[in-house]
C-alpha positions, 0 to 999 in steps of 0.5 A: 146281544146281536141284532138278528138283522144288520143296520145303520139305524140309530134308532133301531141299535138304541130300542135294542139298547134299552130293550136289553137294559129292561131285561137284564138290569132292575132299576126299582123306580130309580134312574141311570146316569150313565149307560154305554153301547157298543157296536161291531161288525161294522161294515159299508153298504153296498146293498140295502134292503127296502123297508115294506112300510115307508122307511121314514125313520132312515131318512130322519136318522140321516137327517139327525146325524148330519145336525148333529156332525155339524152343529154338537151332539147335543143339539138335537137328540130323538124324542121318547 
């Protein structure tokens, strides 16, 4: 599926990821080990467009991957 806006957001690419598993996969009650994404596309930014609301979850996505660059993947990873 392609996302009708581009985004460097983590949390953005990850709701679309489980939104597009809800609606293609049924899981009747059981788990998922395992669960891949890709993205393409992939492009620098030059311009941004401003968020209306705040824009709180960018600066939290900047900070998360900086922890995650310097310290492991798995020490921190966005609550459910």
């Amino acid at each position: 599926a392609r996302m009708e806006v581009p985004t460097d957001s983590t949390y953005l690419i990850e709701e679309s990821a489980v939104a597009l598993l809800r609606r293609r996969v049924e899981l009747r009650g059981e788990g998922v080990r395992l669960l891949g994404v890709g993205v393409g596309n992939l492009v620098e930014v030059e311009a941004r467009q401003l968020p209306l609301f705040g824009g709180k979850t960018e600066a939290l996505d900047r900070a998360l991957d900086r922890l995650q660059e310097r310290f492991g993947e798995d020490l921190v990873r966005r609550g459910g």
